[in-house]
Every structure is written in C-alpha cells, then in structure tokens.
C-alpha positions as CSV (number, residue, x, y, z in Angstrom):
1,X,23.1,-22.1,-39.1
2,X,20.2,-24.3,-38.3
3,X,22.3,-27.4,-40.0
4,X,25.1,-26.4,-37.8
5,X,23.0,-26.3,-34.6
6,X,21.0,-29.8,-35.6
7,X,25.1,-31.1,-36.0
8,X,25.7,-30.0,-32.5
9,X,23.0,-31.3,-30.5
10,X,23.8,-34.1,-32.4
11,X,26.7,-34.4,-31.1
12,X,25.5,-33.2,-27.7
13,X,22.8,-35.9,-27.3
14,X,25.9,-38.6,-28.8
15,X,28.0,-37.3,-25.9
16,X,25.3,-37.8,-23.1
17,X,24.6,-41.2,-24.4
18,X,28.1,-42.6,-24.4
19,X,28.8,-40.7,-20.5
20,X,28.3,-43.1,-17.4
21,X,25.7,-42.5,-15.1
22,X,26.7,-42.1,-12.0
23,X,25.2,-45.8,-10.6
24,X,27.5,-47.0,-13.6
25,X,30.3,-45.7,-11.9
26,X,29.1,-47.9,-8.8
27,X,28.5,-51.3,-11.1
28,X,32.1,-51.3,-12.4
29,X,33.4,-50.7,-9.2
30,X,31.3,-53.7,-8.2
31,X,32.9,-55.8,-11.0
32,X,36.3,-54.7,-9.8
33,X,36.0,-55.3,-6.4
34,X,34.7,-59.3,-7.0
35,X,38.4,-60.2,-8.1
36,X,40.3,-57.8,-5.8
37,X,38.3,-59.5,-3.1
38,X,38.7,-62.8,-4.3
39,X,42.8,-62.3,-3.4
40,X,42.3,-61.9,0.2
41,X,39.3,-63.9,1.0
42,X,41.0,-66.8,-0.3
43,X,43.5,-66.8,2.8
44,X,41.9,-66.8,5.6
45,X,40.1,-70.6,4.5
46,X,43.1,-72.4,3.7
47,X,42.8,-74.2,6.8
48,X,39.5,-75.1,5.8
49,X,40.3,-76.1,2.1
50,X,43.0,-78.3,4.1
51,X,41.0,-79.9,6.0
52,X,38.4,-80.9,3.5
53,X,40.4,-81.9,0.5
54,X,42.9,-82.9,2.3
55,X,45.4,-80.6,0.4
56,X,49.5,-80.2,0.3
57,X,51.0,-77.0,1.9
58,X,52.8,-76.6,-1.6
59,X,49.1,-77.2,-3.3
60,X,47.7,-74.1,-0.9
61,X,50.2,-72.0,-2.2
62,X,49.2,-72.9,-5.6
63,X,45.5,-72.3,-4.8
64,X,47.1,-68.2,-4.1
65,X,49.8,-68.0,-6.7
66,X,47.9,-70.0,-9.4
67,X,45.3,-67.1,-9.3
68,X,47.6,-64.7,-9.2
69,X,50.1,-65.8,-11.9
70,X,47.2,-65.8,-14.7
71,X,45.9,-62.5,-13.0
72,X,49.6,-61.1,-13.9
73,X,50.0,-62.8,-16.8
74,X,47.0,-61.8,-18.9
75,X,46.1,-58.0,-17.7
76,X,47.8,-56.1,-20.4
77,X,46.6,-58.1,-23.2
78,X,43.0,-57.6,-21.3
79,X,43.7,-54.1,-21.6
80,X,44.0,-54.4,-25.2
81,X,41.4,-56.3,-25.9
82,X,39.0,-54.4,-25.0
83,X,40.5,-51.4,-26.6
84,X,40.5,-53.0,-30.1
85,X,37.3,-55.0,-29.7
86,X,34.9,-53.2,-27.5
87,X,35.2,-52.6,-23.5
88,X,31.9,-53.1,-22.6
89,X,31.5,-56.0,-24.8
90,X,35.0,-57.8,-23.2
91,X,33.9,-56.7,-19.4
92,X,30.3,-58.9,-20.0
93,X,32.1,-61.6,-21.2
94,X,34.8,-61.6,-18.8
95,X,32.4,-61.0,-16.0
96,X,30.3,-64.0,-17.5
97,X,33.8,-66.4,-17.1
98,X,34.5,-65.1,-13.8
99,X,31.1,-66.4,-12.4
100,X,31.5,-69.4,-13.8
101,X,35.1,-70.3,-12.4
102,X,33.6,-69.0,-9.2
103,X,31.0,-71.6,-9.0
104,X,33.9,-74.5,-10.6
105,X,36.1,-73.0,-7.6
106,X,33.1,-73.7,-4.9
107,X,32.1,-76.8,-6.5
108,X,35.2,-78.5,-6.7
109,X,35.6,-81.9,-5.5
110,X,39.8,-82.0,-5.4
111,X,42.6,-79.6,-4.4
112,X,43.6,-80.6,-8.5
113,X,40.3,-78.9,-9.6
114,X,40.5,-76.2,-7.2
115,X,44.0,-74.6,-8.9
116,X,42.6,-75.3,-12.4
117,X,39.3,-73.2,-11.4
118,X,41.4,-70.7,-9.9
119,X,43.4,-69.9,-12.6
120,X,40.7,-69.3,-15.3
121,X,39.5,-67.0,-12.2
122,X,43.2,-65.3,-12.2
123,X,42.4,-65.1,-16.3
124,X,39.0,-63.7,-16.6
125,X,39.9,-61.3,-13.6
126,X,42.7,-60.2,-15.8
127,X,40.4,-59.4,-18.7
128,X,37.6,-57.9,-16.7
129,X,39.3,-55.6,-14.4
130,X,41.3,-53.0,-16.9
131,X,37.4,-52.5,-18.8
132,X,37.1,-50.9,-16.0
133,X,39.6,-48.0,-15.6
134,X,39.6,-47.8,-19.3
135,X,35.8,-47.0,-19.2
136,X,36.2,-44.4,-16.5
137,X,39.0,-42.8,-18.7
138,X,36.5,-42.6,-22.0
139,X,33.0,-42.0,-21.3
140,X,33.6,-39.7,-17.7
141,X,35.3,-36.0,-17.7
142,X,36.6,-33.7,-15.0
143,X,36.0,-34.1,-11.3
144,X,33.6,-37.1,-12.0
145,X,36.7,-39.1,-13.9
146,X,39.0,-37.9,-10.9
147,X,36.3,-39.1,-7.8
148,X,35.7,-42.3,-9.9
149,X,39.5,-43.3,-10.6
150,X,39.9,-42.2,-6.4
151,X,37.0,-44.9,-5.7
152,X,38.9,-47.5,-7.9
153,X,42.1,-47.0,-5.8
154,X,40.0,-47.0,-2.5
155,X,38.2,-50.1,-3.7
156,X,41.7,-52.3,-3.0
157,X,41.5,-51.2,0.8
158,X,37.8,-52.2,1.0
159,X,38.5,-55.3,-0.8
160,X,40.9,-56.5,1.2
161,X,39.0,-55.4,4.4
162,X,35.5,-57.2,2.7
163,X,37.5,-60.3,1.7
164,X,39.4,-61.0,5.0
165,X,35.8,-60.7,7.4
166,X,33.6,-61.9,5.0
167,X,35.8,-64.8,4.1
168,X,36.0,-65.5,7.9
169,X,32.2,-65.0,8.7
170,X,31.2,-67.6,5.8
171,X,33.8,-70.2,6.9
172,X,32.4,-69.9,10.3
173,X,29.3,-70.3,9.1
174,X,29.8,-73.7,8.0
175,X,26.6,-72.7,5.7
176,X,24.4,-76.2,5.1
177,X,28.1,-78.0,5.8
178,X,29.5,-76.5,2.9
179,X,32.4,-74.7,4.9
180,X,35.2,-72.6,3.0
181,X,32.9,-73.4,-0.4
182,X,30.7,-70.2,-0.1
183,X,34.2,-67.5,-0.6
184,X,33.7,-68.7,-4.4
185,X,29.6,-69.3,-4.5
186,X,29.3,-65.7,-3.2
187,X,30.8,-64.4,-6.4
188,X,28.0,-66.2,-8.5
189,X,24.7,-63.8,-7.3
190,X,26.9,-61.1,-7.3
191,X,28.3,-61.1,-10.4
192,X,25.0,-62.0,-12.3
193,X,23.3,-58.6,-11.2
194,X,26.0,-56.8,-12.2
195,X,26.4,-58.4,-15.4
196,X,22.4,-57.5,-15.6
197,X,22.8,-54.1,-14.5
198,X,25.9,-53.6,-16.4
199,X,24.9,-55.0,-20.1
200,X,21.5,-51.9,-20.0
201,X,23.3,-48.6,-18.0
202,X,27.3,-48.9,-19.2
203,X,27.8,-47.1,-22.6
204,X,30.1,-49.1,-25.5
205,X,33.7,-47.7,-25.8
206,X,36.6,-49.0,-27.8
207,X,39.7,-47.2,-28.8
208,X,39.9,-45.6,-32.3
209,X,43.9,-46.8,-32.5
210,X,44.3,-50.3,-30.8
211,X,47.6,-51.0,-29.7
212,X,48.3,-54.7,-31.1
213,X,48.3,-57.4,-29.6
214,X,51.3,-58.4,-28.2
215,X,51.2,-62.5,-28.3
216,X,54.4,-63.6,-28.1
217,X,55.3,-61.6,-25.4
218,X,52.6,-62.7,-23.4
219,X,52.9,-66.3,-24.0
220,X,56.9,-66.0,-22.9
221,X,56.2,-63.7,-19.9
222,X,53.5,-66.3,-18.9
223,X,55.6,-69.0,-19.7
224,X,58.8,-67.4,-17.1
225,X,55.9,-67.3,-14.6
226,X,55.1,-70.8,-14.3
227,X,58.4,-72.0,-14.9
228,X,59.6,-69.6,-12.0
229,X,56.7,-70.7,-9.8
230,X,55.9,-74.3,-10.3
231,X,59.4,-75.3,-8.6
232,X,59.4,-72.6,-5.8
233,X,55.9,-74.2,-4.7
234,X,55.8,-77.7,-5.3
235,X,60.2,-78.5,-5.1
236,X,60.6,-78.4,-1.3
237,X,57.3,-80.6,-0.9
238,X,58.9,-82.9,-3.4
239,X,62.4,-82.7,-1.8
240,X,63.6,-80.4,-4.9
241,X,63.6,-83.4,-7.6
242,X,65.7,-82.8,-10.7
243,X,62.5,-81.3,-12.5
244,X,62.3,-78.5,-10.2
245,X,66.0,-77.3,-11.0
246,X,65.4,-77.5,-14.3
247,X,62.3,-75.4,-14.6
248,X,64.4,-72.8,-12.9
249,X,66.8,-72.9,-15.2
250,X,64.4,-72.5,-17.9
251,X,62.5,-69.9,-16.0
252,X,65.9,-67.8,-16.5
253,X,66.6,-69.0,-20.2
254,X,62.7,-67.5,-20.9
255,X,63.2,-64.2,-18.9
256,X,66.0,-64.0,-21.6
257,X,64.2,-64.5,-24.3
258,X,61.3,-62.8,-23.4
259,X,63.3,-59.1,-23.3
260,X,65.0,-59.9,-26.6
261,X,61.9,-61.0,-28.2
262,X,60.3,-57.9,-26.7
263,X,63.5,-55.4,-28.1
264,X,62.8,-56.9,-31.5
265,X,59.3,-56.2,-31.7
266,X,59.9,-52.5,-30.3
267,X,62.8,-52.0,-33.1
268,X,59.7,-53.2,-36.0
269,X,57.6,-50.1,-34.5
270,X,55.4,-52.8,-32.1
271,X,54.1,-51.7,-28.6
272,X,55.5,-54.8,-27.2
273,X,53.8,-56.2,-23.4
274,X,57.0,-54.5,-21.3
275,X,58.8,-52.2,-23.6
276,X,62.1,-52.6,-23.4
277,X,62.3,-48.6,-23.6
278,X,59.6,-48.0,-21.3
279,X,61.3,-49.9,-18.8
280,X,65.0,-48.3,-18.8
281,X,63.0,-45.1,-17.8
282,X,64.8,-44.4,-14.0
283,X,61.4,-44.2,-12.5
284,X,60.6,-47.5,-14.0
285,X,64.0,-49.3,-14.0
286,X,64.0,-48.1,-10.0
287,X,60.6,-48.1,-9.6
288,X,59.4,-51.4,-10.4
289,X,62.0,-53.2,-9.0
290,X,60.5,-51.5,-5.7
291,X,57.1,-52.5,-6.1
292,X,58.1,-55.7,-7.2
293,X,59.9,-56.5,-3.6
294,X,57.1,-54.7,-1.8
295,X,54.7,-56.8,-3.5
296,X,56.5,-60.0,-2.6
297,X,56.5,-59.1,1.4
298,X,53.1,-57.8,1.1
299,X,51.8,-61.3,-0.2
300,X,53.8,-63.1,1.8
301,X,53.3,-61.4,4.9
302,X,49.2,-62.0,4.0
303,X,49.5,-65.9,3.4
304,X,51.9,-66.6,6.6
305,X,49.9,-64.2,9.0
306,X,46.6,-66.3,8.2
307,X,48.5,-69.8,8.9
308,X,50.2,-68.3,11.5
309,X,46.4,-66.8,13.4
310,X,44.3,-70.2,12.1
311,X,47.5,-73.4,12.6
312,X,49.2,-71.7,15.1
313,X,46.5,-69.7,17.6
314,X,44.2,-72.2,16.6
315,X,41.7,-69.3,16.2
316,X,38.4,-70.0,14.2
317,X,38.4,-68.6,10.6
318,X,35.9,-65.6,11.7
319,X,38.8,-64.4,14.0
320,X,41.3,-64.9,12.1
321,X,39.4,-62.5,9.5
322,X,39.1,-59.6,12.0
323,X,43.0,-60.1,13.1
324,X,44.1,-58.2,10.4
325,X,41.5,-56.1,10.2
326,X,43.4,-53.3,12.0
327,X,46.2,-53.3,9.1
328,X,43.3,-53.0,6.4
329,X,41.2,-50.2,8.0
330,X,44.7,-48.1,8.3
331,X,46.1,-49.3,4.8
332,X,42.6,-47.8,3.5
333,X,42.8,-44.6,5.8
334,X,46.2,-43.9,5.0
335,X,45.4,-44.0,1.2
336,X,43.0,-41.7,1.2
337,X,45.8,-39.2,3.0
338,X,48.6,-40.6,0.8
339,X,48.1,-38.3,-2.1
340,X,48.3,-35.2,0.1
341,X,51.1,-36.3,2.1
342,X,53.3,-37.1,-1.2
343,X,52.5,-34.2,-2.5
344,X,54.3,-32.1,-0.1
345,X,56.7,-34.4,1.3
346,X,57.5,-35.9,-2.1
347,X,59.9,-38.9,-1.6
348,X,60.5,-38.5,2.0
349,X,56.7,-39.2,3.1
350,X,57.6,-42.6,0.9
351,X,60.8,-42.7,3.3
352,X,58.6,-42.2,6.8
353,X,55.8,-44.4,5.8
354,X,58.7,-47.5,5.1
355,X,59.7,-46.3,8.5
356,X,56.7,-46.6,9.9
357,X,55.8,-50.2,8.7
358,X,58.9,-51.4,9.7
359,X,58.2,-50.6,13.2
360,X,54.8,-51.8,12.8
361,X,56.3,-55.0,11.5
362,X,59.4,-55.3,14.6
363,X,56.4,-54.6,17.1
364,X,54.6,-57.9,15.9
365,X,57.2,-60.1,15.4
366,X,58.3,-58.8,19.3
367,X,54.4,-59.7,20.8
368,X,54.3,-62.9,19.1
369,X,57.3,-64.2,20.1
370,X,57.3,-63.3,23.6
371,X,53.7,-63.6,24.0
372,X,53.6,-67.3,22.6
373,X,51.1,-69.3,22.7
374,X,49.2,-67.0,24.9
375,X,48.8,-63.9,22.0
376,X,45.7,-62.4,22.0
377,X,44.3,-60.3,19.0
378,X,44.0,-57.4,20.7
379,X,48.0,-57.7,21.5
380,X,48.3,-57.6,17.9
381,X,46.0,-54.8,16.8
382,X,48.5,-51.7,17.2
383,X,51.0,-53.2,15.5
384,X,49.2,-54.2,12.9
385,X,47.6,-50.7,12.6
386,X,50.8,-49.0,12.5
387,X,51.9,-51.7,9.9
388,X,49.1,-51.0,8.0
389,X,49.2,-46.9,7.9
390,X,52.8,-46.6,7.0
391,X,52.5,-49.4,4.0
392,X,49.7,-46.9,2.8
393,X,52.0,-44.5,2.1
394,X,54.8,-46.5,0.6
395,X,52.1,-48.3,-1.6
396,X,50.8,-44.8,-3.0
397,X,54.2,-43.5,-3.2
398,X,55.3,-46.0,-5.3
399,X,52.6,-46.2,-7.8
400,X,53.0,-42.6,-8.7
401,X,56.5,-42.4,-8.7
402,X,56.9,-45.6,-10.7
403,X,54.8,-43.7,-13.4
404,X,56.9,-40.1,-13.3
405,X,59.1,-40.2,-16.1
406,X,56.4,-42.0,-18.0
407,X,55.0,-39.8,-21.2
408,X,51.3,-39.4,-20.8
409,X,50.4,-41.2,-24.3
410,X,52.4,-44.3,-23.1
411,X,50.5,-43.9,-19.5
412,X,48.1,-46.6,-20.4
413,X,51.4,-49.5,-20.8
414,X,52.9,-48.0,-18.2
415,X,50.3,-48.9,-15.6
416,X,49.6,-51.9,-17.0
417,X,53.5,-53.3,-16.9
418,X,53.0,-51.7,-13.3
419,X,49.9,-54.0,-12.2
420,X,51.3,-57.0,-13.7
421,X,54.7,-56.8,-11.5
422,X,52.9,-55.9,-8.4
423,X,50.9,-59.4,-8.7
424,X,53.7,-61.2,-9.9
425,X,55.1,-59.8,-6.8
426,X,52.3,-61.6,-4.7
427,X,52.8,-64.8,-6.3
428,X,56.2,-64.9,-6.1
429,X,55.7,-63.9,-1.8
430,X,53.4,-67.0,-1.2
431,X,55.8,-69.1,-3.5
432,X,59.4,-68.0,-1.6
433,X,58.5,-66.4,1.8
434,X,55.3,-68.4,2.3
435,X,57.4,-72.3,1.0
436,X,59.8,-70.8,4.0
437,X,57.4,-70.6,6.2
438,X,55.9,-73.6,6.0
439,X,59.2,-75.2,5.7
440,X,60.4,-74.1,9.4
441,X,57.1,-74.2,11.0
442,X,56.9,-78.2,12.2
443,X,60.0,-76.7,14.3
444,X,58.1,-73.7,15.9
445,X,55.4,-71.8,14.6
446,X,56.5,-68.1,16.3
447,X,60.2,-69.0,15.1
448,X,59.1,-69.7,11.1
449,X,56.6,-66.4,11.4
450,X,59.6,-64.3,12.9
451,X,62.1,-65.4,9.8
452,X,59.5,-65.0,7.6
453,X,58.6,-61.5,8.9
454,X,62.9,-60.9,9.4
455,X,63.4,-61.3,5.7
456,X,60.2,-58.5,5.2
457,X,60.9,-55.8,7.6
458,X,64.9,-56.6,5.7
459,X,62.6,-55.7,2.7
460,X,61.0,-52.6,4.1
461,X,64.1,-51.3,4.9
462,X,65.5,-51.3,2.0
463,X,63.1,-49.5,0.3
464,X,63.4,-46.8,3.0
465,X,66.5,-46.4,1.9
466,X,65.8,-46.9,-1.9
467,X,63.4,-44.0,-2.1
468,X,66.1,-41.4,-2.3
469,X,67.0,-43.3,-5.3
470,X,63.5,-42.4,-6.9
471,X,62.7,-39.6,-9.6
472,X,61.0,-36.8,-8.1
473,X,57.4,-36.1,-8.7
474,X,56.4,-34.1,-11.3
475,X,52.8,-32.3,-11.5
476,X,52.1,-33.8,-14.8
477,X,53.0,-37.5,-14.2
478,X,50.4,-40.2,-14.9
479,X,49.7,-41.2,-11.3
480,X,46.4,-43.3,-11.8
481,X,46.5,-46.8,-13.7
482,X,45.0,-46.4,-17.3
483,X,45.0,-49.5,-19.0
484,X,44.4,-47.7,-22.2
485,X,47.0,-46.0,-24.5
C-alpha cells in the first residue's frame, strides 16, 4: 500500500512538473505572435523599404512571398521535429534563429539581403510556431487546454491588428533615421525575454511515437513553391523572359512528382508531408481548395490595400496602419462569435459571412472609385468593418470544416497540411493579384485596386456558393490545429 501510494505521488508531482503554468501559457503565445505579426507589419513599410533601397515592385513582393513560401514550406516538418527531438528544445532554438534573421532583416543594407533575411525568418517561424500548439496539446488538460488553444486562434486577429499600427507608428517614427528598419529590430528585445522566460517556466515534451520525417516531400513541395513563385513575381518586371516560362513548366512537372512521390511513400506505411489519402477526404479535397483561394484574396487584398493607402492616397505609414484597422478589430470580434454561430447555423453561417464580405468588399471598391483622390479613411471604415466581420466567419468556418472528415489520430497532419496551404495561399495572392496590381496601376491607381478587388469579391462569391458543397460538422471533428499526431 505505502509503495503504491509513494508510486502515485510520484507520479502526481511528475504530472505537475511537466503542466504549464499559466504565465507559460502567455510566453508561447508571445513566441507565436512575433511571426504572425511579422506578416502584416511587413506591409504597411513597403513604401518605405522602396524608398530606401531603392527596391523593384517584383522585389517587394518577394520581400512578402519569400517569407511566406519558407513559412509554408517547412511547418509540417517543424511539427515533426519537435515531436521526435524535443518541443521545448526546437522552440528555443527556433526562437534563437528568428531573432537573429530579425536583426539581418533590420540591418540589411540591399533589397537582395532583405529577401534572404526574410526567408530564414519564414523558416525558423515555421519551426517555432507548431512547438507551440503542440505544447498546449501535452502538458495542459481540460478547460485550461481549450482557453489556451482559443487564445492561439485569437492571437492571429491581435497580430494582424499589432502588426498593421505598430508597423505604421515605428515607420512614422523615423526612429534615429532608421525608418521602416525598427518592424524587424523590434523582434530582437522581444524575443530574447521570451527565450529567457521560456528556457526556466516551459516543461520538456516530445512525442513517444515520432512520425518520420518526411524529406523528400518537403524538398519537392518547397521546390513547386519557388518554381511557382519566382516567375509570377519577378516575369512581368522582366517582361516574362524564356526563364520565367520554364520555371512554370517545371513548377507543374514538380507538383507531379511531388503527389506520386508522396503516394509511394504512403503505400511503404510512411506518414508522407500531404497524404495522398488524407487529402481525397471530401472535407479536405473541398475544403482546402477553399482555403487555398481564400487565402490568395486575403493576401492579396492585404499587399494591394497598403500600396493602394501609402502610393496612391499618399497617406503617411501611421495612417495607412490604422486604415485597416476597422477590418482587423471585426475579423478578431467575429472570431471570437464564429464558433457559436457555426455551431448552429452549420454551413450556412459560412454562406452569410461570404455574403457579408462580399458586400463589404463591393462597398469599398464603390467609395474608392467614386470618391478618388479625395477618399478619406473614415469613407473607408464601414466597409472595411463589414469586410472584416463576414471574413471572420468564413475564416473559422473553413478551418473546422476542412478538418471534419479527418480521424482524430491523423488530426495533427491534418492541420498541418491545412496551415501550409493557407500561407501558400498568401504567397501565391501577393505573387498573382498583387504582380496585377502593380501591373495596371501607372494607368490609374483606383482602376488597378478595383480589378484587383473584382477578381476577389469573384473569389468570395464563389465560396458562398461552394459551402453547400462542404461536409457537415460533426461534434467530434478536430476543429483546432494540432501539429502533433
């Protein structure tokens, strides 16, 4: 008896060690946030970055998509990293990479060096976030694992809300001279009391079966990217030399082999990066392709709208940060509602909130194009809010029916194939929509935002429609990303 109650205090005093303390909870969200941030800070200084390097349209793009290509690229195999060789141990080292590109990305002295910094950011981003929901999921329980899962998915509308004002306030600050520089430097003092913090109070977890490491999958899907990417940014700059045409080409030859090569290593009992299986799921099949065009609108519609504030209205960058900021507050209200909404309405709240967005999205296009040049940002406030609240709701929606059919012990590669289309999604927006863009607007500045914004609310609509298409929700479905399986 008294070995069997010494066993389970044991075991008791093992459990409390290994649970997060609450103020852990905070710190991760904190190392989360930094890269989520980092997305939509990055906007609203293009301007800036152009006018002191002296940068390309086609090389802005690349300063978005090159961060988000590595950020899509790498985030499963983050995922399993840290499940086979220790969570806390990858998110310190991660973190530890992150702050360095940060200060390469604020000290760089070319456009050239800028992208390269970026996309070790995109990279170590990719291997720091998943620690994070994969921590949550081991070492919290109960309604403390359901609140701190509902912070993470919060944490994307304060990010983006954070990064487009505070990205504004430090341009406008010209701090010392050093203009858009500071968006990056910020990341440095931040990140090194979190790595402090984080390396005493965050328990060591590590999964007790490791899914494998899928590297040939990962170099081939990374390998489509770029292929896919490089042409669509750089080939209308160039005048679309023979180069460009054949990357495309290849970009579709590698998509090829990237699913067969993923089929084989599914039929040898592998958990391959996108399983081939996984993805012929109808809530997967249908689903992704959904978040996949949302995605591409969404990141478009983010890199035009701060050209369109900054070049066009010749607004300051601070400005141009609190422009949108009616479209962020009522993204992050309507996500906190989604969940409720869906769960009654099911896929007709996804329906109404496409609905919604697209007359958001009409209402804009209709007060800058009258209105021009004389559009305030107070014109543009209510139709941004109304943009923002029903693109809430199609957002949530789609996560969690994306993720219906899935079975719970393939949630983890479920979520993560989710995540990496939805930022290959926002590459592939600045790289198409935003290369539009920027080709039409020497001609007119309301007249390339409107096509721009045509092609997006053409977009919106069709997912309207496509959410009939979509499984229903089920009770038990996996509706919060796990990047561990």
């Amino acid at each position: 008896m008294t070995t069997t109650r010494t066993h389970a205090a044991r075991h008791h005093t093992r459990d409390r060690a290994d649970e997060l303390p609450p103020f852990g909870v905070l710190i991760l969200l904190a190392g989360a946030f930094l890269p989520i941030m980092d997305f939509f800070i990055t906007n609203v200084a293009l301007p800036s970055i152009d006018t002191s390097l002296h940068a390309s349209t086609s090389s802005l793009q690349l300063v978005i998509a090159g961060y988000g290509v590595a950020y899509a690229a790498l985030l499963v195999l983050g995922g399993r990293l840290g499940d086979r060789y220790g969570r806390h141990r990858l998110f310190l080292g991660a973190l530890v990479g992150f702050v360095l590109a940060s200060l390469a990305c604020g000290l760089a002295p070319d456009v050239d060096l800028l992208i390269a910094a970026r996309i070790v950011q995109g990279a170590t981003a990719a291997l720091l976030v998943p620690q994070v929901l994969a921590t949550f999921h081991h070492t919290l329980d109960g309604e403390r694992k359901a609140r701190a899962l509902a912070l993470y998915g919060a944490t994307s509308g304060i990010a983006a809300v954070v990064g487009q004002l505070v990205g504004g306030l430090l341009v406008s600050a010209d701090i010392a001279g050093t203009g858009w520089r500071p968006i990056f430097l910020v990341n440095v003092p931040i990140g090194l009391v979190v790595l402090l913090v984080a390396a005493r109070i965050v328990p060591a977890t590590k999964s007790p079966h490791p899914v494998g490491v899928d590297l040939p999958g990962t170099v081939l899907f990374a390998a489509t990217l770029v292929a896919l990417l490089v042409p669509l940014t750089e080939g209308h700059a160039l005048g679309w030399p023979w180069w460009s045409w054949a990357l495309l080409a290849l970009a579709v030859v590698l998509g090829a082999v990237t699913y067969l090569v993923e089929r084989r290593a599914e039929r040898r009992g592998e958990v391959p990066l996108l399983p081939p299986s996984l993805l012929r799921l109808p809530s997967m099949s249908r689903g992704l392709l959904m978040v996949l065009a949302f995605s591409i609108g969404f990141g478009a519609f983010m890199f035009v709208f701060a050209l369109t504030v900054q070049n066009g209205l010749h607004e300051d960058a601070l400005h141009g940060g609190l422009a949108i900021l009616p479209m962020a507050l009522l993204f992050f209200a309507g996500s906190v509602l989604a969940p409720r909404l869906i769960s009654r309405f099911g896929r007709a709240a996804l329906a109404a909130g496409a609905v919604v967005q697209l007359a958001g999205l009409a209402w804009l296009v209709a007060v800058l194009v009258t209105g021009w040049p004389h559009v305030s940002l107070w014109a543009m406030a209510a139709p941004l809010a109304l943009a923002g609240a029903g693109q809430s709701m199609l957002f949530a929606g789609l996560f969690r029916s994306v993720l219906a059919d899935v079975p719970t012990h393939l949630g983890g590669i479920g979520s993560g194939a989710l995540i990496t289309l939805q930022q290959s999604g926002l590459a592939l927006g600045v790289a198409t929509l935003g290369t539009l863009y920027i080709s039409l607007a020497p001609h007119g500045v309301p007249h390339a935002f409107a096509t721009v914004e045509y092609v997006h609310i053409g977009i919106v609509a069709l997912l309207a429609l496509g959410a009939a298409a979509l499984p229903r929700f089920t009770p038990g479905a996996v509706s919060t990303p796990v990047t561990d399986a």
